[in-house]
N, C-alpha and C positions, 0 to 999 in steps of 0.2 A: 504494500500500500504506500509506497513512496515509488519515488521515479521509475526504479528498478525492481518495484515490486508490486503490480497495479492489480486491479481489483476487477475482474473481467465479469460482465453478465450478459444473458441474451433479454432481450424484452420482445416479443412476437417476430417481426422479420429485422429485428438488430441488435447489434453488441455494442454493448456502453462499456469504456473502459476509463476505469476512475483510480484518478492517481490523486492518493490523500498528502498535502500538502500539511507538516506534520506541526514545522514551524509556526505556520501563523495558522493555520488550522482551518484552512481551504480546502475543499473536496474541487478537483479538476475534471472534465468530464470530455471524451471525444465518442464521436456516436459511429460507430461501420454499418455500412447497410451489407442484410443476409439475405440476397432474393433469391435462395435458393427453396427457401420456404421457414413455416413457423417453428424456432426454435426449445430445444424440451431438455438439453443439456450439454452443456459446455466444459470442455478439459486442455490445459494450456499445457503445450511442453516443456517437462523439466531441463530440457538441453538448449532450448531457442525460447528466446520470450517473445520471439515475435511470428511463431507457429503454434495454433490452437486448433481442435477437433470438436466440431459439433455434429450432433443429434439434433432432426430435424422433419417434420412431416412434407412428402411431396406427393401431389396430389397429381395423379393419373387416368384419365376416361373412369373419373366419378371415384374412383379407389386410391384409400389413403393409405402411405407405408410410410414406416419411420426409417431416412436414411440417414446415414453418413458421411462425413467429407474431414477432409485436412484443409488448411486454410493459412495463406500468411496474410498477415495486416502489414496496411504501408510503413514504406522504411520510417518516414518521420515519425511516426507514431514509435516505434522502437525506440528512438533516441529520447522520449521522454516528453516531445513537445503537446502542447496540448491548448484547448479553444477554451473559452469561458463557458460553461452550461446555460448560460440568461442571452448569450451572444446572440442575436437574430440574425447575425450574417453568418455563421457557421454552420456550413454543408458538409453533410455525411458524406462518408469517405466511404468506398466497395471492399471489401477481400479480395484477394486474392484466392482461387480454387490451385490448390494443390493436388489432391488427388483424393478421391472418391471409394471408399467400403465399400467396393461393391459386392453386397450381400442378397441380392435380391432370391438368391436361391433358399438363402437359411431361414430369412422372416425379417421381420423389427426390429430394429436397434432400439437397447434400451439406453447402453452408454458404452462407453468408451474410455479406457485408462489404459496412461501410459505407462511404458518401465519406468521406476524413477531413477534409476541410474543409469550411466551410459551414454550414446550421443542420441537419444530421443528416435529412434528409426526401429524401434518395435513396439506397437500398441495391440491391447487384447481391445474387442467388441461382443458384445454379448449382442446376441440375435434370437431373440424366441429362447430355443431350448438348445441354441448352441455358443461356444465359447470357442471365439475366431482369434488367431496370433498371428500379427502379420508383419511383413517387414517394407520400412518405409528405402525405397531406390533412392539414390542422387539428388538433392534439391528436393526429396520428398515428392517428385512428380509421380509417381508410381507406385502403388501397395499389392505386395504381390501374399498371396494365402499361405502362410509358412507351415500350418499343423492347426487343428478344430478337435473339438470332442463335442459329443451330444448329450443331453440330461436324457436318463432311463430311467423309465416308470409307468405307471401309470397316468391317463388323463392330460390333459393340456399344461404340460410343465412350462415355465418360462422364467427368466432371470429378471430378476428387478433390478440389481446391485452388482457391483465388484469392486474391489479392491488390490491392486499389488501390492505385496510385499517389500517393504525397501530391504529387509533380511535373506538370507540364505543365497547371496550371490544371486538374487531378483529371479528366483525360479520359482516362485509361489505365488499362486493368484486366488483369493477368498470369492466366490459369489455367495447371493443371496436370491433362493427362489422360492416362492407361497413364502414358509415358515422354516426354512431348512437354511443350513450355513454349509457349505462346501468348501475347500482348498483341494486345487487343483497346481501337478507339477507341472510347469509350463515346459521341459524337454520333452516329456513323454503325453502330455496333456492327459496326465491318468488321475483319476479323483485318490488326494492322499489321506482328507479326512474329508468325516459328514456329522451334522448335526443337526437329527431329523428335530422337528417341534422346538427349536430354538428361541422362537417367541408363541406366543398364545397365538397372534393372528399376522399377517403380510411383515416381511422383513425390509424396511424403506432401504436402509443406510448400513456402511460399515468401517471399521476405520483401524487400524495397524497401533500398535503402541511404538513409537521410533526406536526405545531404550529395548524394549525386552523383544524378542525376534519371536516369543510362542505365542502374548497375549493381542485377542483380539474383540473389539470394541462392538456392538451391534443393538438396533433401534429399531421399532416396528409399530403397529396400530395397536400390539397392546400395553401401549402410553409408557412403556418399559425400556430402560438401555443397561444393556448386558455385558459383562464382561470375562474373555475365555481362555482360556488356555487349552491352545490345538493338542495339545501332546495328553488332557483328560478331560474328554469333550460330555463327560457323563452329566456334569452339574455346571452353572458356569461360575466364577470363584465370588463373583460380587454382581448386584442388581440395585441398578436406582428404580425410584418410583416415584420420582417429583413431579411430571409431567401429569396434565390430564385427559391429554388426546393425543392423537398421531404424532409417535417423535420420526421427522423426515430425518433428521441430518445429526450424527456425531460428526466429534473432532478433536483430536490428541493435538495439544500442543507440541510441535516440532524439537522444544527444545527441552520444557519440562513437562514430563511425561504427568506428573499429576492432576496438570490444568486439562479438565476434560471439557467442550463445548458441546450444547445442544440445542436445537431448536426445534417447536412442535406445532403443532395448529393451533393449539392453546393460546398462540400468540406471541410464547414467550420464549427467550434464552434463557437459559442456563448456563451457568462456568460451578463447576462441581470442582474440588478439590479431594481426586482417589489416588491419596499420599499412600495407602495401606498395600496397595498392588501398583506403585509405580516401582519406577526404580532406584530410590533411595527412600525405602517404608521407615524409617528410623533417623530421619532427618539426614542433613549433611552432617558426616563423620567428621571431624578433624584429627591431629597427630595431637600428643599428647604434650608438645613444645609450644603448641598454640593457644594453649588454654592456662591462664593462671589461675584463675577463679575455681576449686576444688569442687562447688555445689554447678557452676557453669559447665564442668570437666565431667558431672555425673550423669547432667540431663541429656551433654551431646552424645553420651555413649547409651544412653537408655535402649535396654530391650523391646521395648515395648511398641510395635507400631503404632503412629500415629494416627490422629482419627481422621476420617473420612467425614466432609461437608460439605453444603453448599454454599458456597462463596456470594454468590451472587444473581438477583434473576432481575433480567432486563425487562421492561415492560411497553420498551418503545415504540412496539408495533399491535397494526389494529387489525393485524389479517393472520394467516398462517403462515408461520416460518418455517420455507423451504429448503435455506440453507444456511450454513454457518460454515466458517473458515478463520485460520488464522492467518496474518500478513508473514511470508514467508522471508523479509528480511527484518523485522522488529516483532520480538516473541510475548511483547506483550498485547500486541495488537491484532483485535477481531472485528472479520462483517459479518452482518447477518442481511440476511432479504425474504421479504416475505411477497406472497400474491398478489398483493396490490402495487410493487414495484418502488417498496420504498426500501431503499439501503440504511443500515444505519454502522457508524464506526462508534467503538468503545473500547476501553484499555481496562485489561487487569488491573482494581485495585493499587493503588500505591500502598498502601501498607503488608498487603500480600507481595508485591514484587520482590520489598527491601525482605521481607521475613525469609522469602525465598532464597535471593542472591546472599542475604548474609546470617 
């Protein structure tokens, strides 16, 4: 959410990219037109900030399907420049089509996520009831179908969700379909776990813990977000229950695993603090040359995990919150956006930051 870190959304046929001005406390806005049709979900690459992949409905002799494209937005828009949002003289700018999913044989795109590490030239696509890996050619002009696997079952299965993995050298990929959580190996595209009835009802969202490579985060219609560990998928180790309706969207803080985000139709975020299952349950350890204070020397060493809470619930929206995120170059800063298209930016707590960092 700063120059180098912008805040990208689709609104019906276009992308708003907003770069939060942190100093004086400006929100910047540049608008791209997407007339490729109405957008349903957006993912930026971790290797180019100025290549992003949208989900989108295009509309064929009366029949609708959800496709897919890769996209670059204009060079000046990469460099950071940006139009006033009130401007009346500022004209939207087109994408760039880079190359196109072409999935029309699998079904639907639900979404699309990239490897997070690497140079950005491999994304999975879920389609219906399949999980597509593809590899992006030269300039990204070209996605060619590298390996697929299909959901087996019973009934009309289909993927809601996915997630990569930034752990195990980026060969794990999480979906989510009805009520079920899956990890799949992406060499052999072979299911390496499952967990059937993972929530009461539909599974919206899911999200990787950065610190611990096993635990895995999950949110669904029954107003619950869950927390797992793939390696004993029997129980999951921890469960909120603050929401009152559909939680769409988790989100792990990139830097400190405890800061958990959420947002529901309820209206509302959430920033939960699950100190108990991140990865420093017992506070930040120090060396025993760092401590004079004998009763300060007790507490840092304490056995005892620390509690789990709610930090904080934002109330600034009047519709359902479909997404949350944090700013991927300042860890204490989150957006959220809900259906009626309003953004809003908010920062961790200052007295939680300092308690954190020191």
């Amino acid at each position: 959410m700063e120059d180098d870190a912008p805040v990208i959304y689709g609104l019906e046929f276009q992308i708003h990219i907003i770069d939060f001005d942190d100093e004086n406390n400006i929100i910047n806005k540049n608008v791209l037109l997407h007339q490729a049709g109405e957008i349903w979900h957006i993912s930026a690459s971790p290797a180019d900030k100025g290549v992003l992949a949208t989900c989108y409905n295009k509309t064929t002799d009366s029949r609708v399907q959800a496709c897919a494209a890769v996209w670059r937005m204009p060079k000046e828009l990469e460099s950071g420049s940006h139009e006033s949002p009130d401007d009346p003289a500022s004209t939207a700018q087109t994408l760039e089509l880079l190359c196109h999913l072409d999935n029309s044989a699998q079904g639907n795109v639900a979404c699309v996520v990239w490897e997070p590490m690497g140079d950005g030239k491999k994304v999975i696509s879920l389609a219906d009831s399949h999980i597509l890996l593809w590899d992006l050619q030269p300039s990204s002009s070209q996605a060619v179908l590298a390996s697929s696997a299909a959901l087996e079952g019973r009934g009309q299965l289909k993927f809601t969700a996915g997630r990569w993995s930034p752990h195990h050298n980026c060969t794990q990929v999480a979906t989510a379909s009805d009520t079920t959580l899956r990890g799949w190996d992406t060499r052999s595209m072979s299911q390496i776990y499952c967990i059937e009835n993972a929530h009461g009802q539909l599974v919206r969202d899911l999200d990787f813990n950065p610190n611990k490579q096993y635990y895995l985060a999950s949110c669904g219609d029954d107003c619950k977000v869950k927390f797992w560990d793939t390696r004993n998928v029997t129980e999951p180790v921890k469960t909120l229950e603050e929401h009152s309706h559909w939680v769409w969207s988790v989100r792990y803080n990139h830097s400190h695993d405890q800061l958990v985000l959420t947002g529901s139709s309820d209206s509302r975020v959430i920033l939960s603090n699950m100190v108990s299952i991140s990865s420093e349950p017992f506070g930040h350890l120090v060396d025993d040359d760092d401590v004079s204070d004998p009763e300060e020397h007790h507490a840092e060493k304490s056995k005892e995990p620390l509690q789990d809470n709610v930090i904080a619930t934002y109330e600034e929206h009047e519709d359902s919150v479909y997404a949350v995120d944090w700013a991927s170059a300042d860890p204490w800063l989150f957006a959220s956006l809900s259906y009626d298209g309003r953004l809003v930016i908010n920062r961790v707590p200052r007295a939680l930051k300092y308690h954190i960092l020191l």
